[in-house]
N, CA, C and O atoms as a MOPAC input file, in Angstrom:
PM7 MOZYME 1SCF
protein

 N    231.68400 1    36.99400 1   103.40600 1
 C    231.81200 1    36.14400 1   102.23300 1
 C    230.82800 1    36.64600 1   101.16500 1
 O    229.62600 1    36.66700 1   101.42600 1
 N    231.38100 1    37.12800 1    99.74300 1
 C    230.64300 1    37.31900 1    98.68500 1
 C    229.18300 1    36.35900 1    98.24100 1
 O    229.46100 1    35.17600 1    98.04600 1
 N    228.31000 1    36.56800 1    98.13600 1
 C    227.04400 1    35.96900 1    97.54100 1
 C    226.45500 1    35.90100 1    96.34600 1
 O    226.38400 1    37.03900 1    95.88200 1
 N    226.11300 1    35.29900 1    95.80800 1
 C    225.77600 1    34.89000 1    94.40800 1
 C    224.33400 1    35.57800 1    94.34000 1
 O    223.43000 1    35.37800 1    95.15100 1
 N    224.29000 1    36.25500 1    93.45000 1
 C    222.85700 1    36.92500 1    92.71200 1
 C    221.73600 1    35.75800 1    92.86700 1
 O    221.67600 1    34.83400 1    92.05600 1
 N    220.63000 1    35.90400 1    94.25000 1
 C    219.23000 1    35.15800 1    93.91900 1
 C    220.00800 1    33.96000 1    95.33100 1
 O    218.96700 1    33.33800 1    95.54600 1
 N    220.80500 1    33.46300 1    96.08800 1
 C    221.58700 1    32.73300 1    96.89200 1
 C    221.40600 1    33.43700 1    98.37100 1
 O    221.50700 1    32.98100 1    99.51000 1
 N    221.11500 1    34.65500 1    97.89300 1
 C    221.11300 1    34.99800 1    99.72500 1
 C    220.25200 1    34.89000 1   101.00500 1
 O    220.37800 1    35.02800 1   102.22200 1
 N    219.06200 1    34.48800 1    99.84800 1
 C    217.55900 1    34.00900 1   100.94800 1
 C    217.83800 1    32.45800 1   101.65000 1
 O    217.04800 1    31.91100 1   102.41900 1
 N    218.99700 1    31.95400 1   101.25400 1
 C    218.86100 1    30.26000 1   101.20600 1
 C    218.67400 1    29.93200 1   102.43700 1
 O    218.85500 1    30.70000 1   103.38200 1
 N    218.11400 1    28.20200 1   102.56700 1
 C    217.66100 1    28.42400 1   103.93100 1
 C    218.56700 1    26.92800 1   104.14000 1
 O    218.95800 1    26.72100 1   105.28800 1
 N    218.76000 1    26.34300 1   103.54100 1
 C    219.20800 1    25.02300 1   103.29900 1
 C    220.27300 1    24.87800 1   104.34000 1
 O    220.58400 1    25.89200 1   104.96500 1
 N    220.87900 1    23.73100 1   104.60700 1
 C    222.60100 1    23.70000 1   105.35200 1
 C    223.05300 1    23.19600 1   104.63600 1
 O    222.84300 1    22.05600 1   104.22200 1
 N    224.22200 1    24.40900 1   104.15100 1
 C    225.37700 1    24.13400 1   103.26500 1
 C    225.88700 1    23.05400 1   103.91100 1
 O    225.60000 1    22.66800 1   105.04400 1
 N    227.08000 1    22.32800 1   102.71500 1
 C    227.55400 1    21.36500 1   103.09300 1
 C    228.35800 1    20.84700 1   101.87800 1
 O    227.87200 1    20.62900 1   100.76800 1
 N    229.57500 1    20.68800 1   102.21100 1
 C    230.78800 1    20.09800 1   101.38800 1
 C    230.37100 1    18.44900 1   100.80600 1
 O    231.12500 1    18.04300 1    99.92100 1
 N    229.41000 1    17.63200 1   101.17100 1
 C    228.94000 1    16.83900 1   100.76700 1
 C    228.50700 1    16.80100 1    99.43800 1
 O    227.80400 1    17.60300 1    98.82200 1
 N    229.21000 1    15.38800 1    98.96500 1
 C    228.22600 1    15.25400 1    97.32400 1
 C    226.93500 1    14.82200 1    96.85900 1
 O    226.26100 1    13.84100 1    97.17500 1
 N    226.66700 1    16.04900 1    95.78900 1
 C    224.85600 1    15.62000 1    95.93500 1
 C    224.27100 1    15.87100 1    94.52300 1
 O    224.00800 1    16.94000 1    93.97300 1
 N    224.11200 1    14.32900 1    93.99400 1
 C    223.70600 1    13.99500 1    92.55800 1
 C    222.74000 1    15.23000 1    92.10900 1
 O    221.81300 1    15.84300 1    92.63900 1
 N    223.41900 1    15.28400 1    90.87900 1
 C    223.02400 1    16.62600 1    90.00600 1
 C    221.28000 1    16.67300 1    89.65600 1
 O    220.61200 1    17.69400 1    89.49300 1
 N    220.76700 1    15.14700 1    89.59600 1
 C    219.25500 1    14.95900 1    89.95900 1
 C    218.43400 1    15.57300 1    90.65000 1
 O    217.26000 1    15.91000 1    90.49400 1
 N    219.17500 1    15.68400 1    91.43400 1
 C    218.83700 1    16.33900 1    93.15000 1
 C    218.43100 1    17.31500 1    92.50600 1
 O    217.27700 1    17.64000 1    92.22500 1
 N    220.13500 1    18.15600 1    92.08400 1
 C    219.80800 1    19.48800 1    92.29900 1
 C    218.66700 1    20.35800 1    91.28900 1
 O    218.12500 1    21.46300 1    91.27400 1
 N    218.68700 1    19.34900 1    90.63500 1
 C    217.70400 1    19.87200 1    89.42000 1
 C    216.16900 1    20.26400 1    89.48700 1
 O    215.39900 1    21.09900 1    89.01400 1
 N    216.17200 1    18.79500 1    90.65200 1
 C    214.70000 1    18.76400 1    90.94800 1
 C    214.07700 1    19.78100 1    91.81900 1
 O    212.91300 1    20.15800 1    91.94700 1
 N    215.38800 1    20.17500 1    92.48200 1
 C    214.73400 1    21.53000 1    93.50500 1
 C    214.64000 1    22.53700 1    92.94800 1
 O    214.09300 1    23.55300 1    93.37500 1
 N    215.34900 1    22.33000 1    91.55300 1
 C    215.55800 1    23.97100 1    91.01900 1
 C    214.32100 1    23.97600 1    90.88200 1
 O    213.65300 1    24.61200 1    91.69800 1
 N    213.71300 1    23.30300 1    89.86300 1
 C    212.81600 1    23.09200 1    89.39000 1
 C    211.86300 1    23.10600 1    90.15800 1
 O    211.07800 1    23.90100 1    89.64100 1
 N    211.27700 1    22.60000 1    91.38600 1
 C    210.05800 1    23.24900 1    91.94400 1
 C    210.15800 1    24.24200 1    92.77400 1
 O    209.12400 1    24.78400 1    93.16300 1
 N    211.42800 1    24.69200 1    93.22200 1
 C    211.09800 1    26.29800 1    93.52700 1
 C    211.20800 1    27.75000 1    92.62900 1
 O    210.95200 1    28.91300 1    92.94200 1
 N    211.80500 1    27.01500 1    91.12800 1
 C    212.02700 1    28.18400 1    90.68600 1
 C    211.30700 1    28.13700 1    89.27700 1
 O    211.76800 1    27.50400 1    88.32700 1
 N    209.86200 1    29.03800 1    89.22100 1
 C    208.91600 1    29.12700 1    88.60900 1
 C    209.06100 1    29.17400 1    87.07900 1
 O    208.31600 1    28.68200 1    86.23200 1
 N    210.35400 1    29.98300 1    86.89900 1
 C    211.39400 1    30.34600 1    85.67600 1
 C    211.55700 1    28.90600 1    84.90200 1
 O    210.86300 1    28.78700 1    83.89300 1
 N    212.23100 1    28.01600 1    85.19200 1
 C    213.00200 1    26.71100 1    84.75700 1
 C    211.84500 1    25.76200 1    84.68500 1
 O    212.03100 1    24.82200 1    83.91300 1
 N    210.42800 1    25.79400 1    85.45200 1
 C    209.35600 1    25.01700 1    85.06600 1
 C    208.33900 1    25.59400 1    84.12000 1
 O    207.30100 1    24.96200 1    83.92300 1
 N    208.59900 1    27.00300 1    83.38200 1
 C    207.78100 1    27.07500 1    82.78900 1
 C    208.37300 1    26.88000 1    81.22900 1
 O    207.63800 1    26.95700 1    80.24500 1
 N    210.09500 1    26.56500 1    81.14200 1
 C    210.53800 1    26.19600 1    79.64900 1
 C    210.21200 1    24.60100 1    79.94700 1
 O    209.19200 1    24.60100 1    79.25700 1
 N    210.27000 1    23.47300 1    80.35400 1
 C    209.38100 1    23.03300 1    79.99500 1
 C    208.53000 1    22.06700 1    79.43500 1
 O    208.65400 1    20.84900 1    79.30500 1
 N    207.66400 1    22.83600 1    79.13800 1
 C    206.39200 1    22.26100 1    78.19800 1
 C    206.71300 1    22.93200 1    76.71300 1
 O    206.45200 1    22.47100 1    75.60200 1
 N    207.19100 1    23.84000 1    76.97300 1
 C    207.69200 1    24.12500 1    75.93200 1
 C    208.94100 1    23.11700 1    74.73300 1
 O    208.75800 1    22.81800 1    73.55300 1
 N    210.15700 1    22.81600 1    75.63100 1
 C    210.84000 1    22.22000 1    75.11300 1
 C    210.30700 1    20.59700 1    74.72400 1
 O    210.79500 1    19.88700 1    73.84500 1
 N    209.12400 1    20.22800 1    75.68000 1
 C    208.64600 1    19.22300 1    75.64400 1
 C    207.74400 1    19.28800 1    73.97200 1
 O    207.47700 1    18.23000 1    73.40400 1
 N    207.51600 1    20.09700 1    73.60200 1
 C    206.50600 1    20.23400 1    72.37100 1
 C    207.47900 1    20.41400 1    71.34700 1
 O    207.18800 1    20.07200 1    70.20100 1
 N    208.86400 1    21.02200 1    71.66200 1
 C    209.48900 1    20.94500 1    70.42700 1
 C    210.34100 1    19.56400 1    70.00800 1
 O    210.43400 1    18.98000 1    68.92800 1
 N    210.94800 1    19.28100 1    71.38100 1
 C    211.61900 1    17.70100 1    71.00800 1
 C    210.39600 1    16.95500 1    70.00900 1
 O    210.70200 1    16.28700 1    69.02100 1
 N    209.08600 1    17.17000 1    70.41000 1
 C    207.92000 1    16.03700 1    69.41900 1
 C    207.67800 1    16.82400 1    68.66200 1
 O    207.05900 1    15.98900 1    68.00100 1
 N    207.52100 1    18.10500 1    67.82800 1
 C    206.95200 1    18.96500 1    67.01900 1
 C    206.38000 1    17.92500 1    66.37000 1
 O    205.19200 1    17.61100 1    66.43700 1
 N    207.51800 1    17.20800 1    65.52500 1
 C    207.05800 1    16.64800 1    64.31500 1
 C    205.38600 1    15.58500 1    64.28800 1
 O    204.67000 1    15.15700 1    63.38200 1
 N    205.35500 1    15.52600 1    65.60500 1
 C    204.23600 1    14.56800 1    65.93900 1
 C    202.94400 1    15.57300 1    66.16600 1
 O    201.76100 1    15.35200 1    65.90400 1
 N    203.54900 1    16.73600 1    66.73400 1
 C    201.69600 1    17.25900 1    66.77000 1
 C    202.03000 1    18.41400 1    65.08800 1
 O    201.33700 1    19.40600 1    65.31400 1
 N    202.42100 1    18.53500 1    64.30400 1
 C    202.35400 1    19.34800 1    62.81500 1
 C    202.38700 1    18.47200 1    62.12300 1
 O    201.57500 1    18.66300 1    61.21800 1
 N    203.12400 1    17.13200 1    61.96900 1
 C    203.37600 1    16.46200 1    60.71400 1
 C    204.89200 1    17.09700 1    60.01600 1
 O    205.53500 1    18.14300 1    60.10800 1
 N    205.00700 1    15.86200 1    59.32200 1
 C    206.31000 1    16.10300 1    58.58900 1
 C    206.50600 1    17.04600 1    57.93300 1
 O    207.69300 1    17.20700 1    57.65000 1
 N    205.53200 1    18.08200 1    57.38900 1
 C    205.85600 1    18.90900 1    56.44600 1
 C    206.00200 1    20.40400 1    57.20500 1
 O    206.91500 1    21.22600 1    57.11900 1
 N    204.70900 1    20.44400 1    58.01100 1
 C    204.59700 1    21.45900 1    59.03200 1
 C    206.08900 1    22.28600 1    59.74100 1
 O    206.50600 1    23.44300 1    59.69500 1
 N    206.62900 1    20.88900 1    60.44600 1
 C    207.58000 1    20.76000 1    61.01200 1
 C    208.90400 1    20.98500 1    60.57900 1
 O    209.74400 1    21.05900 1    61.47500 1
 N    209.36000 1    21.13800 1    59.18100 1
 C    210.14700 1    21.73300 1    58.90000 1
 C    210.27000 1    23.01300 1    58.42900 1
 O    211.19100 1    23.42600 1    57.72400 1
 N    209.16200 1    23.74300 1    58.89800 1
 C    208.84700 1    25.32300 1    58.18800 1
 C    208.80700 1    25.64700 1    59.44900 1
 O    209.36100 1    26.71600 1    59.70400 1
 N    208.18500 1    24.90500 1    60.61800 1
 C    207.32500 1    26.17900 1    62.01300 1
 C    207.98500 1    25.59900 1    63.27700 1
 O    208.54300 1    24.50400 1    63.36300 1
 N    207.86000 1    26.32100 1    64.03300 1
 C    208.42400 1    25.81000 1    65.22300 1
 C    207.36400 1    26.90100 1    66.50800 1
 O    207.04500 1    28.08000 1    66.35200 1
 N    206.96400 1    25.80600 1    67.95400 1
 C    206.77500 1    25.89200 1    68.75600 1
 C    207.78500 1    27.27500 1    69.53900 1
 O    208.93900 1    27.08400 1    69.92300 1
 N    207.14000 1    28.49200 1    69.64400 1
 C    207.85300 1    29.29700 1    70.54800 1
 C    208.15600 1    29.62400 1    71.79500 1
 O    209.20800 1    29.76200 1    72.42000 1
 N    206.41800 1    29.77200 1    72.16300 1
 C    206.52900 1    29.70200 1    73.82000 1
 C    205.21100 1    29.26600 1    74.12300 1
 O    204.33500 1    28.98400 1    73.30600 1
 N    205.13400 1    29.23000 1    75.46400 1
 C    203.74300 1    28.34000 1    76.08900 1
 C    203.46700 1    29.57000 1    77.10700 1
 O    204.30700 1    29.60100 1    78.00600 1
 N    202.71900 1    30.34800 1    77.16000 1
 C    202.71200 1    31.38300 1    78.40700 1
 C    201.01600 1    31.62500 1    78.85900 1
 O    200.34600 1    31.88700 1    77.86000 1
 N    200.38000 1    31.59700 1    79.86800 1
 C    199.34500 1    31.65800 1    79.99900 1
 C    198.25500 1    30.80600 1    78.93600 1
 O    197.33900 1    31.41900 1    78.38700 1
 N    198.38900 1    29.88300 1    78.80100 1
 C    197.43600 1    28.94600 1    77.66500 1
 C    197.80800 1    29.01500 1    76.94300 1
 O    197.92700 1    27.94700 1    76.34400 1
 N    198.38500 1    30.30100 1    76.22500 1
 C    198.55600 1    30.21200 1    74.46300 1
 C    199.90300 1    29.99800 1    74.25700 1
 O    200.94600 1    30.34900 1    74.80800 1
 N    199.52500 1    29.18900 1    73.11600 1
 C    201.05500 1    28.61200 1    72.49700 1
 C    201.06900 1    29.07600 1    71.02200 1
 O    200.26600 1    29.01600 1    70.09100 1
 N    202.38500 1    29.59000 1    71.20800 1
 C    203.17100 1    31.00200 1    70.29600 1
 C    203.38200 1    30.42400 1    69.06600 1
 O    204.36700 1    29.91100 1    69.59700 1
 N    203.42000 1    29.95700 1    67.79800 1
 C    204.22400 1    29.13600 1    66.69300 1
 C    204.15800 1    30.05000 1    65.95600 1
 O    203.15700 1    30.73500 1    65.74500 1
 N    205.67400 1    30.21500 1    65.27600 1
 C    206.39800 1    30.53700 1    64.45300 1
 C    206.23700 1    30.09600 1    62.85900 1
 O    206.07800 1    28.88200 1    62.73100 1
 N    206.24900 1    30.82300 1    61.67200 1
 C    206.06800 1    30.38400 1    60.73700 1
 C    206.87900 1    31.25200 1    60.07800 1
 O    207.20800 1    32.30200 1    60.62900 1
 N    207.31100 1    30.93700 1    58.81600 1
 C    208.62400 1    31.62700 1    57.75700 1
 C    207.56800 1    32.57400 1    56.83300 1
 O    208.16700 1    33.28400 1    56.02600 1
 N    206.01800 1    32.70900 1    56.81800 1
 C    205.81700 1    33.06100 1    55.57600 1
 C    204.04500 1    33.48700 1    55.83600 1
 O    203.37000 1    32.88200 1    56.66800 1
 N    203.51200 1    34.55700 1    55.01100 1
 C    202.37200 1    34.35600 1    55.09100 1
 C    201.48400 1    33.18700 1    55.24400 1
 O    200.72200 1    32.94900 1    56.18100 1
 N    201.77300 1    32.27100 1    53.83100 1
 C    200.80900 1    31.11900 1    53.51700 1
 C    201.10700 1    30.62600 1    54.87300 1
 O    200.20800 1    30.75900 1    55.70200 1
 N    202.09000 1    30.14100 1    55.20100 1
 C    202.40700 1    29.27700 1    56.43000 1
 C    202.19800 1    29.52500 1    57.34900 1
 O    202.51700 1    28.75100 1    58.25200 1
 N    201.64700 1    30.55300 1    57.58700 1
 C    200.94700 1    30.98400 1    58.66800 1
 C    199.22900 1    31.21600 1    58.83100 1
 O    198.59900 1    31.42800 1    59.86700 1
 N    198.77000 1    31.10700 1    57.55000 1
 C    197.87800 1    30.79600 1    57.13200 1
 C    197.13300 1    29.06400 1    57.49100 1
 O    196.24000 1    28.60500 1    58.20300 1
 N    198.09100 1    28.58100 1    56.55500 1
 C    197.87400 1    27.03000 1    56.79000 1
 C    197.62700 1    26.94500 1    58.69800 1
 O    196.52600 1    26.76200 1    59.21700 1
 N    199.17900 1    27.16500 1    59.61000 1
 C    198.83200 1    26.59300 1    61.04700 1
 C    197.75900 1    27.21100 1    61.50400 1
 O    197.15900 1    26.59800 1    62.38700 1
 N    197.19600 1    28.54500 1    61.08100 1
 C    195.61600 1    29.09800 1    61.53400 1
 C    194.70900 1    28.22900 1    61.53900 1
 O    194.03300 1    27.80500 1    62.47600 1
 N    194.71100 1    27.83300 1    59.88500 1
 C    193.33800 1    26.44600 1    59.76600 1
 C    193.57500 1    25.53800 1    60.50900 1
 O    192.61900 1    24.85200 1    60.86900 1
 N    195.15400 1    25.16000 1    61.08300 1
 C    195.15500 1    23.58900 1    61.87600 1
 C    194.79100 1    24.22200 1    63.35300 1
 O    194.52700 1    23.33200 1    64.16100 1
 N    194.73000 1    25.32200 1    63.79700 1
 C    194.96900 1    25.53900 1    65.39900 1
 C    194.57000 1    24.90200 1    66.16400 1
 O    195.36400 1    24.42200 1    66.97300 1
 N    193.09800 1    24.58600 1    66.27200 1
 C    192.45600 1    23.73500 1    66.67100 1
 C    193.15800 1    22.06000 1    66.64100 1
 O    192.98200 1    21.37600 1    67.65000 1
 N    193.60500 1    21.71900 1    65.96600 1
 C    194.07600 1    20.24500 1    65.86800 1
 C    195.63400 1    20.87100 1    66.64200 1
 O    195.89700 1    20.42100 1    67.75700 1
 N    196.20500 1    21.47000 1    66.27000 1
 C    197.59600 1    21.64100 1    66.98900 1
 C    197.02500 1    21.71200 1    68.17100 1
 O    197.42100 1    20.80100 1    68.89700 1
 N    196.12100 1    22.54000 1    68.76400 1
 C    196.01900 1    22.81500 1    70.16000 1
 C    195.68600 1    21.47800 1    71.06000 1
 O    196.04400 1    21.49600 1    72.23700 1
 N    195.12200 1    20.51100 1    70.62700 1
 C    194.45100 1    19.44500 1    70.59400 1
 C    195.80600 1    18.40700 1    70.88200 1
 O    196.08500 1    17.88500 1    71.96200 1
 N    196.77600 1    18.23200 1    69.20600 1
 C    197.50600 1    17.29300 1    69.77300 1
 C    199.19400 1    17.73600 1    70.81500 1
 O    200.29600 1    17.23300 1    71.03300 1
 N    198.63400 1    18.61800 1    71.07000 1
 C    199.87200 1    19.99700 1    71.67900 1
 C    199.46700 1    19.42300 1    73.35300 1
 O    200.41300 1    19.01700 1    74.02900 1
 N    198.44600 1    19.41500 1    73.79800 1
 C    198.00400 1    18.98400 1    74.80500 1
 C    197.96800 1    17.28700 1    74.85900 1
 O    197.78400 1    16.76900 1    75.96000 1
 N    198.09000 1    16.69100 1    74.03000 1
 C    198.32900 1    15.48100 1    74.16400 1
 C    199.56600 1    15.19100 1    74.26700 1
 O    199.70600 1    14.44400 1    75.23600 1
 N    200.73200 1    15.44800 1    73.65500 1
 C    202.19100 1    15.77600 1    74.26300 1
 C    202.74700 1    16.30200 1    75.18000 1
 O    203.95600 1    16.37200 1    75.40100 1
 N    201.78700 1    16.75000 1    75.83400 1
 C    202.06700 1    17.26600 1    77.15800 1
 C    201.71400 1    16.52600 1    78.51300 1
 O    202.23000 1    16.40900 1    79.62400 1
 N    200.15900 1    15.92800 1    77.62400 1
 C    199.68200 1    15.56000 1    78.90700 1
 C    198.94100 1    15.88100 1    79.77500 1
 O    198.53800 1    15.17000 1    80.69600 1
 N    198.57400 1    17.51400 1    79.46000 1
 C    197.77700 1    18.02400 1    80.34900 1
 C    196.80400 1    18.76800 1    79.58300 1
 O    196.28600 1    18.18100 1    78.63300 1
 N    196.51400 1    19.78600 1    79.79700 1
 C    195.35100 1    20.68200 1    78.93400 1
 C    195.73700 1    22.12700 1    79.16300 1
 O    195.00600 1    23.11700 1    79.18000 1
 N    197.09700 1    22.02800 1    79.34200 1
 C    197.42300 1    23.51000 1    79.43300 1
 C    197.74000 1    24.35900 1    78.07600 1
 O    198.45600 1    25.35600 1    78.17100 1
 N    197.26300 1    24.00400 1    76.94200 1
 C    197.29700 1    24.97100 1    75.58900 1
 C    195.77300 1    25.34800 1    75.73100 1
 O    194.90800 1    24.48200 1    75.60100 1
 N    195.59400 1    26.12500 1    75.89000 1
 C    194.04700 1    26.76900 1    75.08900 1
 C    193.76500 1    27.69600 1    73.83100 1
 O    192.76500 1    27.88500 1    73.13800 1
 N    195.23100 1    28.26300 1    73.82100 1
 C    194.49300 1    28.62400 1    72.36000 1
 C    195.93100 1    28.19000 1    71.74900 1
 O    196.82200 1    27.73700 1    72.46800 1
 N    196.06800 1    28.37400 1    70.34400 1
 C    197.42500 1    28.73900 1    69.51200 1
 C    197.18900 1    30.05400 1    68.72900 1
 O    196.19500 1    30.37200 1    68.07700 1
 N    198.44800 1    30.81300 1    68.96600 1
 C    198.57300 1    32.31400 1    68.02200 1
 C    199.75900 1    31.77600 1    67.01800 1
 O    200.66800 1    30.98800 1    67.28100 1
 N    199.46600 1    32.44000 1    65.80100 1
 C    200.78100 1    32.04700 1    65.35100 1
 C    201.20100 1    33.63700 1    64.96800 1
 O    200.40600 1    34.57600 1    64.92300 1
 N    202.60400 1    33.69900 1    64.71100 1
 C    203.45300 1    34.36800 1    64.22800 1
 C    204.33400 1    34.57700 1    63.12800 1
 O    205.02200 1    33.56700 1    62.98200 1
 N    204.63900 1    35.57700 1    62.18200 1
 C    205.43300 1    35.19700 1    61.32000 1
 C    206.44400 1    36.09400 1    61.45900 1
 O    206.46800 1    37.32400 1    61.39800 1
 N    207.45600 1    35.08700 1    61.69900 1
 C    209.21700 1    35.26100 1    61.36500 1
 C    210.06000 1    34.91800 1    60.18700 1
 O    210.61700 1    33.82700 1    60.06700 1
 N    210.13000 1    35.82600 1    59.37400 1
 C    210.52400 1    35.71700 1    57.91600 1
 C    211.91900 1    35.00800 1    58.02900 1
 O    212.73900 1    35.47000 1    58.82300 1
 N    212.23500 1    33.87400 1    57.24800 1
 C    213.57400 1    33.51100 1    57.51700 1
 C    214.50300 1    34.62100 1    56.81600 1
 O    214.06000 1    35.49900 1    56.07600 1
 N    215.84600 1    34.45600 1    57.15500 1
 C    216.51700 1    35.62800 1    56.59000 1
 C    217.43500 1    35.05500 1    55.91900 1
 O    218.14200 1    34.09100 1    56.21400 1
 N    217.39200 1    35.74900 1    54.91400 1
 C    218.29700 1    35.18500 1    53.37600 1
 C    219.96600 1    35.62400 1    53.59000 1
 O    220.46600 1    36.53100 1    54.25600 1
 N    220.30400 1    35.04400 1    53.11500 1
 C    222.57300 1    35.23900 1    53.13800 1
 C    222.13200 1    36.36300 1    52.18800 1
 O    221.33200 1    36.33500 1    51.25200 1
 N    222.99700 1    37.51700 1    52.77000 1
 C    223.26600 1    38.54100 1    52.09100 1
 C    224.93300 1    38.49800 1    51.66700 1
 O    225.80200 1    38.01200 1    52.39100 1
 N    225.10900 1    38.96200 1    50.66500 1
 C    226.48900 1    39.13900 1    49.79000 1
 C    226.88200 1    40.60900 1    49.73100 1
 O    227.89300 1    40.95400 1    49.11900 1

């Protein structure tokens, strides 16, 4: 019988039985290191607007969370400028949306938005 890519170590007993998608989520999720590390991530972007503020938040966005530092995105020099001076307060209320103290630093980045070409 053919095997699914990452399925062949399984140790579990299969079984034609139905088993709430909760379930299956939750196991993904603590055995597979991949799917728990998006996240905290997605967790910071659903709230952006709460750790940047209203204005922040429609220019920058939360990229990734990888080893302490958390990645943010900005359209523009200045704006990348500005989240430099906040880092410290982002990092601050970045960890309060989370819950834990896993931001230690913030880098930011700039990703130029890209204009409609004709």
């Amino acid at each position: 019988m053919p095997h699914s890519k990452g399925f062949r170590g399984r140790r579990d007993r299969r079984t034609n039985d139905p088993t709430p998608l909760g379930d299956v989520l939750d196991g993904l999720l603590q055995r597979e290191e991949v799917f728990a590390r998006g996240l905290p991530i997605a967790t910071l972007a659903d709230g952006w607007r709460g750790v940047v503020g209203e204005r922040l938040a429609g220019k920058t966005a939360p990229v990734s969370l990888d080893a302490g530092v958390l990645v943010v995105s900005a359209p523009s020099g200045p704006w990348g400028v500005q989240l430099g001076f906040l880092a410290e307060e982002i990092r601050r209320k970045a960890n309060e949306a989370l819950g834990s103290e896993d931001v230690r630093r913030v880098r930011v980045v700039i990703r130029q938005e890209q204009q409609n070409r004709r």
